[in-house]
N, C-alpha and C positions, 0 to 999 in steps of 0.2 A: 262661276269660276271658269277663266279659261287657262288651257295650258299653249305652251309654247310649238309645240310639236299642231297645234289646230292651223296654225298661219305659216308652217314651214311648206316650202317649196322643193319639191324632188325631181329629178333626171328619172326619166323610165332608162330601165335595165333592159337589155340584151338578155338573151342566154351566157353568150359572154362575161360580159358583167356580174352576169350571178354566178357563174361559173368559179371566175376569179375574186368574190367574195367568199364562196366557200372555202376556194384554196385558203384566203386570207387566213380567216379562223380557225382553219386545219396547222396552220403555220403557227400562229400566235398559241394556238392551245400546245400542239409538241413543245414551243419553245418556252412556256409555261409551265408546262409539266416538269420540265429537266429543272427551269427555277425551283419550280418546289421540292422538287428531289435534292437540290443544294443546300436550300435552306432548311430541313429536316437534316441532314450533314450537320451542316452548322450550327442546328438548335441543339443537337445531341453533345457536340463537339462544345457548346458551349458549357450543357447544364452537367458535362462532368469536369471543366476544370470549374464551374464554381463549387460542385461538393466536392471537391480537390483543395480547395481553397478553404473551406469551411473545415472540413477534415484538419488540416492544416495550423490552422487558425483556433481551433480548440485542444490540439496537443500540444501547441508554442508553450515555453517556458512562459511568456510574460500573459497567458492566459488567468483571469481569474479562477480560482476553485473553490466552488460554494462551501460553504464552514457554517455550523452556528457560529452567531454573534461577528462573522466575517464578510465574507462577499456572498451575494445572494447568485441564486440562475439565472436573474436577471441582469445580475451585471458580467457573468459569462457572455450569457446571450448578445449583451450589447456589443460584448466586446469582439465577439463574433461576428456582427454583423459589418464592424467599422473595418472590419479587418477584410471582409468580402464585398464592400460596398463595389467596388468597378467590375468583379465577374457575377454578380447577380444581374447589374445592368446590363452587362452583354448578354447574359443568358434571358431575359427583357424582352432585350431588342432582336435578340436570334427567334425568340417565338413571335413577336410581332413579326417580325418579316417572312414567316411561314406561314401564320395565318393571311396576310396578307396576300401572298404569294396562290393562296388556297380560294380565295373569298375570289382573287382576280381570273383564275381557273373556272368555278362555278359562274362568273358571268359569262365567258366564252363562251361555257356550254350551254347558256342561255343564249345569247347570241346566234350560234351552230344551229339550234333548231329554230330562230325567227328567220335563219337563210336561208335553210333548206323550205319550209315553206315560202318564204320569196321566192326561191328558184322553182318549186312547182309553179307558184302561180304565172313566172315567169316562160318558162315551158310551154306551159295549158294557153296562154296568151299568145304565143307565135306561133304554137301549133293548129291554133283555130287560123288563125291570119294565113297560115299557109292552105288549110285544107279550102277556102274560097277561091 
C-alpha cells in the first residue's frame, strides 16, 4: 500500500514560514471558535422555536385528541409532526453545523501541534546552521 503524501514534494520552511504557519492556525482556530460560538446561538435559537412549534402544534384546535374508539397518540403525534416538519429541520441542520463547526475546531488543534513541532524542528535546523 502506498499513500499519496510518500511521492509529495515540499518547500523547506524558514523560521519565517513556520512562524506565519503558526500565526495561520492561531487565526483560523479564534475565527473558528467564534463560528462555533454562533452556531451553539443558532442551534439553541433553533431547538426552541421548534419546541415552540410542537407546543403549538399540539394545543391547535385542529389537533387530534386520543379518545377510545377515536383518534389514537399516534395520530396526535403524527399530526404533530407534519405541523413541525421545517423547524425540526432547521433545528437538523442548526446542530449539524455545530457539530461541524466543532469536528473543524479539533483538526486545527490537531494541525496547532503538527506546527509547532515543524517550527521546533524548524528552529533546531537554522540554529545548527548558524552555530557552524
Amino acid at each position: 500500500m502506498t499513500y499519496e503524501w510518500e511521492s509529495a514534494t515540499y518547500e523547506a520552511w524558514t523560521p519565517v514560514d513556520a512562524e506565519n504557519a503558526m500565526r495561520w492556525v492561531l487565526r483560523a482556530m479564534h475565527d473558528t471558535q467564534q463560528q462555533l460560538k454562533d452556531a451553539r446561538m443558532a442551534e439553541v435559537d433553533a431547538k426552541h422555536a421548534f419546541e415552540s412549534a410542537k407546543r403549538a402544534a399540539f394545543f391547535a384546535p385542529d389537533c387530534p385528541k386520543p379518545e377510545r374508539g377515536g383518534y389514537t397518540v399516534a395520530d396526535r403525534e403524527a399530526h404533530i409532526e407534519r405541523a413541525t416538519v421545517e423547524q425540526r429541520q432547521a433545528y437538523e441542520i442548526a446542530t449539524a453545523t455545530r457539530e461541524a463547526a466543532a469536528d473543524h475546531l479539533r483538526v486545527l488543534d490537531k494541525q496547532s501541534v503538527v506546527l509547532a513541532s515543524l517550527n521546533k524542528n524548524v528552529q533546531a535546523a537554522f540554529n545548527m546552521v548558524g552555530a557552524r
